[in-house]
KOLBASE-622478 format. One record per residue: z, x, y of N, C-alpha, C, O, CB in turn. Coordinates in steps of 0.02 Angstrom, whole numbers, plus 50000, padded with zeros to 5 digits. Each point is the difference from the previous one (the first is absolute). Glycine has a CB too. Layout:
ZXYZXYZXYZXYZXY...
//
This chain:
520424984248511500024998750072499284999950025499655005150002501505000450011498604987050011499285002250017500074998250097500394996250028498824999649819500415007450177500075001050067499424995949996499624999849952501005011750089499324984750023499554994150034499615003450084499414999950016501644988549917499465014050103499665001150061500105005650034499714999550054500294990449953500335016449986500025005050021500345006749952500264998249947499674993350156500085014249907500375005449969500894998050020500284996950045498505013349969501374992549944501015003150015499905004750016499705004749972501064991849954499585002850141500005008550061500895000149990500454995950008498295002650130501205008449840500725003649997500035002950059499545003050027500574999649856500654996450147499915004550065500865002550014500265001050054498494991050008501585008749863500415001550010500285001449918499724997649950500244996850180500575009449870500165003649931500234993449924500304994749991500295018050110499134991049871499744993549963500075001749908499865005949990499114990950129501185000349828500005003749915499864991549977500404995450006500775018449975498244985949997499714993749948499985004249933499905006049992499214986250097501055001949856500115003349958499934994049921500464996949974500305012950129498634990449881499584995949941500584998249942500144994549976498585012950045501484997449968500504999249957499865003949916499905006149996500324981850088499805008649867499875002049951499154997049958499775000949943501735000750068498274995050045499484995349982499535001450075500104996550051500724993049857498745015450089499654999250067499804992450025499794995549964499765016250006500584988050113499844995050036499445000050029499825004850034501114994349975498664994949983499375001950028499774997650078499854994150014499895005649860500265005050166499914995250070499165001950016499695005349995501804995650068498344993049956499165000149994499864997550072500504998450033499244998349829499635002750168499744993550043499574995249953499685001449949500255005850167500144988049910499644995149992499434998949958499535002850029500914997550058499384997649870499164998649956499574994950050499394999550003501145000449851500014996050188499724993550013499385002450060500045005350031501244986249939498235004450038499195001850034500274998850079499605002450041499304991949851501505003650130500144998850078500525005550031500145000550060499694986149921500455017849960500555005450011499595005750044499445002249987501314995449889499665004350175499525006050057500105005949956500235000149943500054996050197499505008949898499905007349950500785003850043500025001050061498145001449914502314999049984500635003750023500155004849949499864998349942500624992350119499825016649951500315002349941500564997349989500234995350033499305013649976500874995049921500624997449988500645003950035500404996650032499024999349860500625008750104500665001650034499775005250058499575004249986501254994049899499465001650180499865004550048500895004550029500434997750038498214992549999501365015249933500685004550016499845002450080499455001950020500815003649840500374993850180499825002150080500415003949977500434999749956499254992150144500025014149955500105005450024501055002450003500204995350035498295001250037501805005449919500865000350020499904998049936499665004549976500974992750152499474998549828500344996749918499775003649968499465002949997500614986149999500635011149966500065002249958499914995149908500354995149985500305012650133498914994849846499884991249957499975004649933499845005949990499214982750098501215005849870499915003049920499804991849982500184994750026500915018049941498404989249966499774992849962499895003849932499835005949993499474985750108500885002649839500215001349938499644995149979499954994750031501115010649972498524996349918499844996049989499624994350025500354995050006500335010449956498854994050051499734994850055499095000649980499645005049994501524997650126498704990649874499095001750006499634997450052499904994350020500045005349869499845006750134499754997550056499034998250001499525003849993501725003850060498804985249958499065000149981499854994550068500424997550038499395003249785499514998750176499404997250028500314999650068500104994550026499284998949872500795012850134499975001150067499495001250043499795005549981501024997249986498764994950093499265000850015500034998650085500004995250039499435000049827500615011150135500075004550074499525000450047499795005850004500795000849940499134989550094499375002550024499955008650037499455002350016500414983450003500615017049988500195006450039500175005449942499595004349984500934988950129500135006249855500065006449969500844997149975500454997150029498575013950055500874992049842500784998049959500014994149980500424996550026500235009650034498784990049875499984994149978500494998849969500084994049994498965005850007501615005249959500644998949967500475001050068500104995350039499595009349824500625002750145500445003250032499765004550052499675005149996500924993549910499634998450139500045006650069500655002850024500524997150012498544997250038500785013249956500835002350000500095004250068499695005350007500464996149850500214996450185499995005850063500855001449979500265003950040498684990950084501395003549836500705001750004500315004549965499775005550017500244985650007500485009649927499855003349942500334994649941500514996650005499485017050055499554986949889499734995649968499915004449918499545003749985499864989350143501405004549817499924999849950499874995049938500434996049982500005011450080498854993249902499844996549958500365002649920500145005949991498784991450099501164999149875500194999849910499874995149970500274994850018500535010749988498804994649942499814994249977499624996750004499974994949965500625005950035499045000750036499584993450049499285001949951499915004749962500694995250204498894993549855499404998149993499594998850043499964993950006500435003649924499245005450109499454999250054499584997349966499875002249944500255006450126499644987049951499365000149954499484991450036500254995050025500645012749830498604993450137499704995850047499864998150063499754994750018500515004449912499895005250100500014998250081499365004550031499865005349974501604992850038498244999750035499445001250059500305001950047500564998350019498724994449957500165012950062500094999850057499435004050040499525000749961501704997450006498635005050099499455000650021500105009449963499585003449972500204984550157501045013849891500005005849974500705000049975500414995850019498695009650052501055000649876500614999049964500084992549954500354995450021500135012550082499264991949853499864993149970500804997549979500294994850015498315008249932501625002450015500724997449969500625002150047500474996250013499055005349861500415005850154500725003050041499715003150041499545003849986501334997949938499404997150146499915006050046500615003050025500444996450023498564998950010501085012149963500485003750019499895002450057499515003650008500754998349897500324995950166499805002750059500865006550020500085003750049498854981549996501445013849907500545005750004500225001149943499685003449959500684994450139500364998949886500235004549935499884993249926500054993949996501185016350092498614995149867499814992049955500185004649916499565003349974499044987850123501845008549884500134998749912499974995149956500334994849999500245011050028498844996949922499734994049947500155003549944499865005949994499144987950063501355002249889500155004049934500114994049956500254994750019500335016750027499174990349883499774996949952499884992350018500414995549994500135013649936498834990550093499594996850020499234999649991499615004549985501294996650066498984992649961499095000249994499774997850068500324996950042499514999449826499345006650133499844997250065499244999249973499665004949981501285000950122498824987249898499394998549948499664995150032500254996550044500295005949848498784996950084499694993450019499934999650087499984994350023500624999549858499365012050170500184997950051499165001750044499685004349970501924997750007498114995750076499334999850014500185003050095500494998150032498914989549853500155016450137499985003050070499275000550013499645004349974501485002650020498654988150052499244999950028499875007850022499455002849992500594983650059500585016949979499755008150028500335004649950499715000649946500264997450190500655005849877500405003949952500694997349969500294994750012499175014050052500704996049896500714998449963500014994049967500404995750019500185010150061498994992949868500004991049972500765001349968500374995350012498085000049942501895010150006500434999249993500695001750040500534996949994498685002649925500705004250110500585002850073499525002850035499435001149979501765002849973499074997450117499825005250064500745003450015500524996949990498404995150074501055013649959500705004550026499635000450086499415001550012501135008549848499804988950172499715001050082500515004450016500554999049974498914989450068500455018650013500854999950031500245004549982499755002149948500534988350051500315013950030500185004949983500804999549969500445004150012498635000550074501004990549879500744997349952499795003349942499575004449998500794982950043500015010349906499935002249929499744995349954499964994350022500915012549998498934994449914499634995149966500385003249921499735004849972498894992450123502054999449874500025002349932499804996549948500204994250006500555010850031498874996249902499784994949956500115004049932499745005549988499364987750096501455002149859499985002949944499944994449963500034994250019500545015850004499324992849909499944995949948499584992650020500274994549993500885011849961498374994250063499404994250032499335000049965499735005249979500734996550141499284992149874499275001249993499594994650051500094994550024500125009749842499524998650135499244998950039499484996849959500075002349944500105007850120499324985649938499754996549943499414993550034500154994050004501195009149916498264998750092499544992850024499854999450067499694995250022500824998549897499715011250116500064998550067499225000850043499595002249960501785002050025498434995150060499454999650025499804998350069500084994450023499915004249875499585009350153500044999850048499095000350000499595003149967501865001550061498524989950035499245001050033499735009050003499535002949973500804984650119500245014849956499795006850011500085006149957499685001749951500504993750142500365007549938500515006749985500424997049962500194994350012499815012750089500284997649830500784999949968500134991349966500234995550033500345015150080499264988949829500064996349977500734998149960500084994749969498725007950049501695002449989500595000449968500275000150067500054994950035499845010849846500325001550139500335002650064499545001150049499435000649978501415004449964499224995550107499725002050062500605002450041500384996050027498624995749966501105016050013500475006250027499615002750055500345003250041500205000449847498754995950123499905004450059500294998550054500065004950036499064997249927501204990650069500315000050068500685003449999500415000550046498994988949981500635013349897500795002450006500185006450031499905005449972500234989049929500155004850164500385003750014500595003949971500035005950016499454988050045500895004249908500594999549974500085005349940499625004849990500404982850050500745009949912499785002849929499814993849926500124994049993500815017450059498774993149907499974994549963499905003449909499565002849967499844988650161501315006049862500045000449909499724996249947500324994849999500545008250032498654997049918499774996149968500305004149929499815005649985499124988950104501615001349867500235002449952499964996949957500274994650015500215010250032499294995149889500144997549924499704991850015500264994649985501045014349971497984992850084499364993550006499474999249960499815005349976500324995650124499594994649883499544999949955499434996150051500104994350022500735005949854498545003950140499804995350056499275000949978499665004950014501294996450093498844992949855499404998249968499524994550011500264995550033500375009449904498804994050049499684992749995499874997750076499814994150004500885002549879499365006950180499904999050066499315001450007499745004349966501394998350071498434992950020499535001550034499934999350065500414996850032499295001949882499725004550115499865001550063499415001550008499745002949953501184999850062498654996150044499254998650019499925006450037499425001949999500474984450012500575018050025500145007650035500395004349948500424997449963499694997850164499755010849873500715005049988500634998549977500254995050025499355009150053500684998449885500634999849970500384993549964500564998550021499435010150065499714987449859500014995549991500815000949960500344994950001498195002050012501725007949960500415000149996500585001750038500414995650009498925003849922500805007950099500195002850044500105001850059500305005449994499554994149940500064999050139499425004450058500785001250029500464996250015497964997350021501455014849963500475002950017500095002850070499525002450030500434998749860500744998450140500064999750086500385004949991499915003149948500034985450111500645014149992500575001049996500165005049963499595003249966500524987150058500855011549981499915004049939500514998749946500625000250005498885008350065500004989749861500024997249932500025003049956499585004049979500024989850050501075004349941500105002249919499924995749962500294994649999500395012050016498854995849946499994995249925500155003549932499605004449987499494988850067501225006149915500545001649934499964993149917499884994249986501185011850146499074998349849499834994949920499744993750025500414996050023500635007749895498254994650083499724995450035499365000049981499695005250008501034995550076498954993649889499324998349955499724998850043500134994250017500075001949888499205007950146499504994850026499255001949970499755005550013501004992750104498894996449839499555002449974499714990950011500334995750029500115018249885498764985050050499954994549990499584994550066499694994749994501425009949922499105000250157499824995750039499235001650035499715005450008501634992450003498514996550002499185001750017499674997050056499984993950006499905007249882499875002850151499464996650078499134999749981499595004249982501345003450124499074988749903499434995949979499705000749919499425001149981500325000350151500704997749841499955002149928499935008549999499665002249954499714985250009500845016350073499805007850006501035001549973500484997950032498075004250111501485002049793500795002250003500225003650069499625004150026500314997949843500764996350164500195001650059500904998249988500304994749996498335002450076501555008549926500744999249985500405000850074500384996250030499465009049837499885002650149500645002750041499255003650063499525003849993501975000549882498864991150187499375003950054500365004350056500604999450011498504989849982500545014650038500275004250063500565003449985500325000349947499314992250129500495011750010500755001750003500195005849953499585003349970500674984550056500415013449970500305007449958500624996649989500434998850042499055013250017500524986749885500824999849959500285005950017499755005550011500004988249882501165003450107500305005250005500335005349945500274997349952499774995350137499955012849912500125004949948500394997949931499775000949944500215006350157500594990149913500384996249955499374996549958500195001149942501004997050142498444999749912499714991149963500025006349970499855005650021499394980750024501075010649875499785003249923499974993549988499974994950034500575017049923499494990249949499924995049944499644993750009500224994649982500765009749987498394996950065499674994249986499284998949955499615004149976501034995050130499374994049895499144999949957499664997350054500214994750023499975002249843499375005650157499364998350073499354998449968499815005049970500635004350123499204986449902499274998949977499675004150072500295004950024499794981149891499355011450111499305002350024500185000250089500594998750015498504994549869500495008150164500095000650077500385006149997500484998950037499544988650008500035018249932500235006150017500415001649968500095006150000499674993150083500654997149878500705001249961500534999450064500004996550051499535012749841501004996450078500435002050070499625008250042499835005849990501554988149935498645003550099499765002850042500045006550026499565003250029500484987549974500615010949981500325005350005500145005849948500275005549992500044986650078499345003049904499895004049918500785000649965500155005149968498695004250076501624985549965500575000049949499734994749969499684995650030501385008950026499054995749880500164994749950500544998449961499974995149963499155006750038
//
């Protein structure tokens, strides 16, 4: 599915579903195509997507893949390629579940090249990796400091991210559990930088943390 001139705005309860063969919905390659993301969830919907790849979304504002004010379950899916000024691949503005999934390849002139969490909703993420993503500023993977909210990071592997600020892997907001979850590997300005700011919550065990403090809280 290649999109030509604007995003798909959901604005009402909604289940897409790839099938057994992910579907790839993209924008445009062509040089006259404007800059839109790909899917925008409003606020009230309720949305599930399966299977689905989502690439070369290019946001001048924020959420070059997915913007979510609704609540908003991902499985399956592929982020990967999309721009934006912030939140390169996903921005979470309430409730948002991502599980066994990737979110890769995605670019943010300020924070979150690979997600931003804004907001005081929830943010659950299991079985995911993180991988390539890349922010001008802050948080080259995640970017959690606007998080109000809660936010689970379970059984992630969140590597190979950069960032030109702090927390090229991690930048922690809110309050966050992270559990059997690899973040090692990622680096701001070629300096190792896994996991920045903030206080994990008591719960985070079983993880492997490279450099920027570990956890913080001193569980591992």
């Amino acid at each position: 599915v290649t999109l030509t001139s604007a995003e798909l705005l959901i604005n009402k309860n909604l289940t897409i579903d790839g099938g057994t063969s992910p579907v790839t919905v993209t924008r445009s390659t062509a040089g006259a195509t404007p800059q839109f993301r790909i899917f925008n969830v409003q606020g009230g919907s309720t949305v599930s997507m399966n299977a689905l790849v989502v690439s070369n979304g290019d946001d001048p504002v924020q959420a070059g893949g997915i913007q979510n004010s609704g609540t908003l379950t991902l499985t399956n899916m592929h982020v990967t390629g999309n721009r934006a000024l912030q939140s390169g691949g996903i921005q979470n503005d309430a409730v948002l579940n991502l599980s066994n999934s990737s979110v890769t390849f995605n670019q943010s002139a300020v924070t979150g090249g690979g997600m931003s969490v804004f907001g005081a909703g929830s943010t659950t993420l299991s079985n995911c990796t993180f991988f390539g993503n890349q922010a001008g500023e802050n948080a080259g993977a995640i970017d959690l400091l606007g998080a109000g909210g809660v936010t689970t990071i379970t059984s992630c592997t969140i590597s190979g991210n950069t960032s030109v600020d702090p927390g090229a892997g991690i930048y922690v907001g809110g309050l966050v559990t992270l559990r059997n979850s690899i973040v090692v590997g990622n680096q701001r300005n070629g300096i190792p930088d896994d996991l920045n700011a903030g206080v994990l919550q008591a719960t985070s065990a079983f993880n492997v943390v490279g450099t920027g403090g570990g956890l913080i809280n001193g569980v591992n």
